[in-house]
C-alpha positions as CSV (number, residue, x, y, z in Angstrom):
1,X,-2.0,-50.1,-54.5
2,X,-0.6,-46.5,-54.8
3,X,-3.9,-45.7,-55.9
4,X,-5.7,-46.5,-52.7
5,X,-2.9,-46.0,-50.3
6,X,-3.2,-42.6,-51.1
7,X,-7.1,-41.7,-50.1
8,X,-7.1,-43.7,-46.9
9,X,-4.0,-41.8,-45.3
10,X,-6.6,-38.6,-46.6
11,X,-8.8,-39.6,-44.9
12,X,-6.5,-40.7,-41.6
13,X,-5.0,-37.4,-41.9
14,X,-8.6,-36.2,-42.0
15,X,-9.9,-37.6,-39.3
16,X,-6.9,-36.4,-36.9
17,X,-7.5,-32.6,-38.1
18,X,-10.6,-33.2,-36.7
19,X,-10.2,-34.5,-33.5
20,X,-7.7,-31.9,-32.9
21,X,-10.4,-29.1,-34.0
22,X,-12.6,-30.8,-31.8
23,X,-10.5,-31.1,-28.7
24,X,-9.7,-27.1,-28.8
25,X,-13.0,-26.6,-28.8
26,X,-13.9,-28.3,-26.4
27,X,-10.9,-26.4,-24.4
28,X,-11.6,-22.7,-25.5
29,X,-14.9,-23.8,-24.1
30,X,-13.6,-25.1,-20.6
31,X,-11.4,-21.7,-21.0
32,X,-14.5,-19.5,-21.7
33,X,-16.4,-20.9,-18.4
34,X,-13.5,-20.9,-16.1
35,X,-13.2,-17.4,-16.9
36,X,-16.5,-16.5,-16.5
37,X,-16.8,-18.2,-12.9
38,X,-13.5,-16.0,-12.5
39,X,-15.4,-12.9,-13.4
40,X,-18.3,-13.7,-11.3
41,X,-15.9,-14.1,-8.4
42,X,-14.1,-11.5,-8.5
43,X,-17.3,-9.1,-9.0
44,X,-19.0,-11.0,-6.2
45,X,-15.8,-10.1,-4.0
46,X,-15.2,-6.8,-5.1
47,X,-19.4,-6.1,-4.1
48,X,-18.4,-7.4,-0.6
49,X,-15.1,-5.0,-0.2
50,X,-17.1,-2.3,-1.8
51,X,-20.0,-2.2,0.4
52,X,-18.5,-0.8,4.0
53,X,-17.6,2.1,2.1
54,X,-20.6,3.0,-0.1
55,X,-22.6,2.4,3.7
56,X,-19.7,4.5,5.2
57,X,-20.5,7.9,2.4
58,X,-24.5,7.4,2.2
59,X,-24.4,7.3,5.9
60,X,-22.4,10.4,6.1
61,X,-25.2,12.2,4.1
62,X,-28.1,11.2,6.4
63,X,-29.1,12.6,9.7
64,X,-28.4,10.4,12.8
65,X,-31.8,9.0,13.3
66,X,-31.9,7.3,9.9
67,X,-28.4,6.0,10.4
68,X,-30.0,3.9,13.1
69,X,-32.8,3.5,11.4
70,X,-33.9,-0.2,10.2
71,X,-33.9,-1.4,7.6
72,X,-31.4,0.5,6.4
73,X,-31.9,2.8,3.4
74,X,-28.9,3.6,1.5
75,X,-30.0,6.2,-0.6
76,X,-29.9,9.4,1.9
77,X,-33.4,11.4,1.9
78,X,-32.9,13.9,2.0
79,X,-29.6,14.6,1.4
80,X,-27.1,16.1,4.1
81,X,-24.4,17.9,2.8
82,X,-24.0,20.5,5.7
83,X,-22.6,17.2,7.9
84,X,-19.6,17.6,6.2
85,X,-19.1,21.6,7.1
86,X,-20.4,20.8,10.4
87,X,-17.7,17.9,10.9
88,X,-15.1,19.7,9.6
89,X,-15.6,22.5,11.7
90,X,-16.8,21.1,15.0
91,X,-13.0,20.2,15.2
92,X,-10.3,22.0,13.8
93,X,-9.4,19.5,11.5
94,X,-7.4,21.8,9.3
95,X,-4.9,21.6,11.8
96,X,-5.2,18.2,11.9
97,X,-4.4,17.6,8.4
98,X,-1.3,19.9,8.5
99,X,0.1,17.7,11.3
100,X,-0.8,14.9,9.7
101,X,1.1,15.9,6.5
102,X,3.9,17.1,8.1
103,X,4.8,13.7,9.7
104,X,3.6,12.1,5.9
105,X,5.8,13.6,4.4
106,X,8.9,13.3,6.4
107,X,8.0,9.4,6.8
108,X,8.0,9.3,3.4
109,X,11.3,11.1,2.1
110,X,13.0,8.9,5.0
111,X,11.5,6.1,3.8
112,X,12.7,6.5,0.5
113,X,16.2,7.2,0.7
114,X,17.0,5.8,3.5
115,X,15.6,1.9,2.7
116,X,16.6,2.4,-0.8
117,X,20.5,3.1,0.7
118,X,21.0,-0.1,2.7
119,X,18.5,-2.3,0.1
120,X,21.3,-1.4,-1.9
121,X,24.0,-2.0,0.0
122,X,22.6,-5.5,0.4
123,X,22.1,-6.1,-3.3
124,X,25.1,-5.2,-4.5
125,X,27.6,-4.7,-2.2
126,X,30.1,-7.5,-1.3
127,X,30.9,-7.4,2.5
128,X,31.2,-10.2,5.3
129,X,28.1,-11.0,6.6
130,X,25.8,-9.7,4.6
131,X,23.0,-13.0,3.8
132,X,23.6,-12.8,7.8
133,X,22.8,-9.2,8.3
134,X,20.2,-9.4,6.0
135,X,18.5,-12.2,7.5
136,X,18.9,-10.1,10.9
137,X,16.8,-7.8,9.0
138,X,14.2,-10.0,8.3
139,X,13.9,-11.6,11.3
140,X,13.0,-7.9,12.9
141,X,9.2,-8.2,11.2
142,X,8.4,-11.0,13.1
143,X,8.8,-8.8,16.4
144,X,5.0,-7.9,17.6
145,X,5.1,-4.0,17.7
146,X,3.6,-4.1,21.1
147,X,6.8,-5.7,21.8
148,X,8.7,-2.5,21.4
149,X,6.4,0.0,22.5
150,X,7.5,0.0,26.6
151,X,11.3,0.7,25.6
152,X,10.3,3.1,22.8
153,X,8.2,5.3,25.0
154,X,10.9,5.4,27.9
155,X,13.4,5.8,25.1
156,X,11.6,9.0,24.0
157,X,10.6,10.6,27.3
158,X,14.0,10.0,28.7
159,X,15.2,12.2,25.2
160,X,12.4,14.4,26.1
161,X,10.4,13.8,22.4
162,X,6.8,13.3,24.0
163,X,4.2,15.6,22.5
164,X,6.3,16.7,19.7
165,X,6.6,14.9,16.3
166,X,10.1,13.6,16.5
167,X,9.0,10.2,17.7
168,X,6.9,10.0,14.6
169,X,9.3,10.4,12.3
170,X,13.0,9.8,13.8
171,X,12.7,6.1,13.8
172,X,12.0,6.3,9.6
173,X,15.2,7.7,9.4
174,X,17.4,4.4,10.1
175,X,16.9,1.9,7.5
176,X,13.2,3.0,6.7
177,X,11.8,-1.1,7.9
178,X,12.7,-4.2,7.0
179,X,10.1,-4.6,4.8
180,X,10.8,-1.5,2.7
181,X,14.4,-2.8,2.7
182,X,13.5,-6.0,1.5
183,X,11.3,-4.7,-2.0
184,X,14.0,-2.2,-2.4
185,X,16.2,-5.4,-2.7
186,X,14.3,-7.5,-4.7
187,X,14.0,-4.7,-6.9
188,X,17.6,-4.1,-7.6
189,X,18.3,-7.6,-8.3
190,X,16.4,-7.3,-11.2
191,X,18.7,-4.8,-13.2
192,X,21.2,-5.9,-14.8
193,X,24.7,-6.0,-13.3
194,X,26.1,-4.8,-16.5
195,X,25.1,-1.0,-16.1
196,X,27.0,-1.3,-12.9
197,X,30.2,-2.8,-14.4
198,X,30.3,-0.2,-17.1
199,X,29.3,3.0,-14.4
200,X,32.8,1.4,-12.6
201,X,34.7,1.5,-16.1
202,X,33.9,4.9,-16.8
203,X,35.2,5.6,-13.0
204,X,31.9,6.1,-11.1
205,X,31.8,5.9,-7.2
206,X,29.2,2.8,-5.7
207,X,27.3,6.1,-4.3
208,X,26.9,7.2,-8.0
209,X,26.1,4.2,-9.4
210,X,23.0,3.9,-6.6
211,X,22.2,7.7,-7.4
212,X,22.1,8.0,-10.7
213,X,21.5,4.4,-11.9
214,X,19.9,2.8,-9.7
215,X,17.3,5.1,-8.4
216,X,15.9,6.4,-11.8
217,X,15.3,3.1,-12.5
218,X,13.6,1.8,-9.5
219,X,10.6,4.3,-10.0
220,X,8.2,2.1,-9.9
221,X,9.5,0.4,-6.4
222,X,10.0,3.6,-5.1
223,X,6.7,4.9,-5.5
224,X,5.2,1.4,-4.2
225,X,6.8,2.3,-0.8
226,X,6.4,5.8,-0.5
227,X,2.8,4.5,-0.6
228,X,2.8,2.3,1.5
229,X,4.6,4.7,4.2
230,X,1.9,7.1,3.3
231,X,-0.8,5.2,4.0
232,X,0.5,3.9,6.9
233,X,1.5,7.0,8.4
234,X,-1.9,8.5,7.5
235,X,-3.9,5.9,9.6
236,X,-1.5,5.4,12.2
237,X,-3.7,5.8,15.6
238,X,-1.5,4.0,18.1
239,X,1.8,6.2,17.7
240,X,0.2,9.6,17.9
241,X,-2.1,9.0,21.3
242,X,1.2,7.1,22.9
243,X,3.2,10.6,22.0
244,X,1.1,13.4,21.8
245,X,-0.6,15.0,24.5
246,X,-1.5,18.7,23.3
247,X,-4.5,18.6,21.2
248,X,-2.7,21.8,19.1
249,X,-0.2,18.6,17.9
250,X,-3.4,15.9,16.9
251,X,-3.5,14.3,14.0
252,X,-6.3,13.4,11.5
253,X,-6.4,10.0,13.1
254,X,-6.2,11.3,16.6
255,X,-8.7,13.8,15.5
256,X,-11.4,11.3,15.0
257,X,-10.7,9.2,17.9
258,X,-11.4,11.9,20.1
259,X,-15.3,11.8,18.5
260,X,-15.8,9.3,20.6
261,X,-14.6,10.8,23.7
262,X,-17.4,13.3,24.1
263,X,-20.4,12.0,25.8
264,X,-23.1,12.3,23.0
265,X,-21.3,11.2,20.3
266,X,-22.4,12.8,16.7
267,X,-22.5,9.9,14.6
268,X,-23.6,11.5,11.2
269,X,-20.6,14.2,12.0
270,X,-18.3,11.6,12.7
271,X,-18.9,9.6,9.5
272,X,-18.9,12.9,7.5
273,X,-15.4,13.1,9.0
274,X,-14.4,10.3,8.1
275,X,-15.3,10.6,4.6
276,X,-13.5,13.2,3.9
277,X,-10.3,12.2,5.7
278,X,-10.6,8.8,3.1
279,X,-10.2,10.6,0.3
280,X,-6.8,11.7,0.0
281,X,-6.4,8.2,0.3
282,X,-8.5,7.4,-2.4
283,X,-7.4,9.9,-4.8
284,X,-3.7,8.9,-4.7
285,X,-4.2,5.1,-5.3
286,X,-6.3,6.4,-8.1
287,X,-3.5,8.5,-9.8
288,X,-0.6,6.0,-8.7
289,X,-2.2,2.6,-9.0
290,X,0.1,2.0,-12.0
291,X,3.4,2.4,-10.3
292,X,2.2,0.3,-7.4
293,X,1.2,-3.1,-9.2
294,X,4.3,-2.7,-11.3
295,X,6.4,-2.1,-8.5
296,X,4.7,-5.1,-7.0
297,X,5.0,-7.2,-9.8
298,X,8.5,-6.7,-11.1
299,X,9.7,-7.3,-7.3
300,X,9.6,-11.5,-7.2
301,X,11.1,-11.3,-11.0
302,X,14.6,-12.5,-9.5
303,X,15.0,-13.7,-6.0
């Protein structure tokens, strides 16, 4: 009986092996298609998002008749790379891109410290309160921003701020936005509490622990807002027509809307302008796309 017991649970044993083989196969083949109709998808979707730009710098290369012109033709013929001196000198948008990076870059460093300060503060520090200060915080970004801008603007005037560039960046000085000061938070959940315990051993101060723990390793959250103030401050249009008046004080976005003021609007100067005030843009998410889906992804680690 040992004899034959033996071949049959073979060939049991057989016979499993191979309706497992045949079941991941049959999975790694259902894997293969779902991630091709993933593919597909995505490229589909990244051809839609894609398109308003490559229209917006082909268009920008052709004269304004043939903008207009239909149907379309999106490869430029010929060629108009003088739009882009003419745009740039029609206004003076040299001018317009120092102001511009004068109020960037103060957002920015504002942004930065400041958010990071009291994201810390919530995070770490131990006061009465704080879950209901914090949720104070929060609560500010469901407040409409038209909301705020009648009190802001008589706010300002009364301090005398309109036309100058302190309304701009003042406000990025206090707490740097709930939303800043929520990734900030997030974000320094996620290190360990240890470092801080042992920084308190050795006799470091709760300011030293945030400066030189805490900020060297929040890099990559850091950099995540400090782009997203930059882009923000970059294509703000509402703040600086509220505030500025003297066209000496315009910024790049101001600079274009006033393109459309003139009665015969240039549109092939105008999209030449545009163009070229997109690429900074461009060029930093190109060299700091790294930091920014890390800093994004290591946020929800711990809530």
């Amino acid at each position: 009986m040992a004899v034959i017991e033996r071949p049959i649970n073979d060939l049991e044993n057989s016979d499993i092996e191979i309706g497992v083989r045949g079941t991941h196969r049959r999975m790694s083949r259902s894997d293969r298609a779902w991630r091709t109709f993933t593919i597909v998808v995505l490229l589909v979707m990244a051809f839609i998002m894609v398109m308003p730009f490559v229209w917006l710098v082909t268009s920008s290369l052709k004269s304004q008749v043939q903008i207009f012109q239909y149907p379309p033709e999106w490869i430029p013929n010929p060629v108009r790379f003088e739009n882009y001196t003419n745009a740039l000198t029609y206004k003076p948008f040299g001018l317009y891109l120092r102001n511009t990076m004068i109020i960037v870059t103060l957002n920015v460093i504002a942004v930065v410290f400041t958010s990071s300060f009291v994201a810390y503060g919530f995070a770490r520090m131990r006061f009465w309160g704080r879950d209901f200060w914090f949720g104070v915080v929060i609560a500010t970004l469901f407040l409409p921003y038209a909301i705020m801008i009648v009190p802001q603007f008589i706010m300002f005037s009364r301090l005398g701020w309109v036309d100058t560039f302190l309304p701009l960046t003042v406000p990025y000085f206090f707490g740097g936005g709930a939303f800043n000061i929520f990734l900030m938070r997030q974000f320094f959940r996620t290190i360990p509490e240890e470092l801080a315990d042992a920084a308190r051993i050795d006799g470091c101060t709760e300011f030293g622990i945030y400066w030189r723990i805490m900020m060297p390793l929040s890099r990559p959250a850091l950099i995540t807002i400090g782009i997203f103030t930059f882009l923000s401050s970059w294509n703000d249009l509402l703040g600086p027509i509220i505030y500025l008046r003297s066209p000496e004080n315009f910024t790049v976005a101001a600079g274009l809307a006033s393109f459309r003021s003139i009665q015969d609007v240039s549109w092939d100067l105008q999209l030449a302008a545009s163009t070229a005030m997109i690429l900074p843009i461009v060029i930093l998410f190109f060299f700091a796309q790294r930091y920014f889906v890390r800093g994004i992804v290591m946020t929800g680690l711990k809530g």
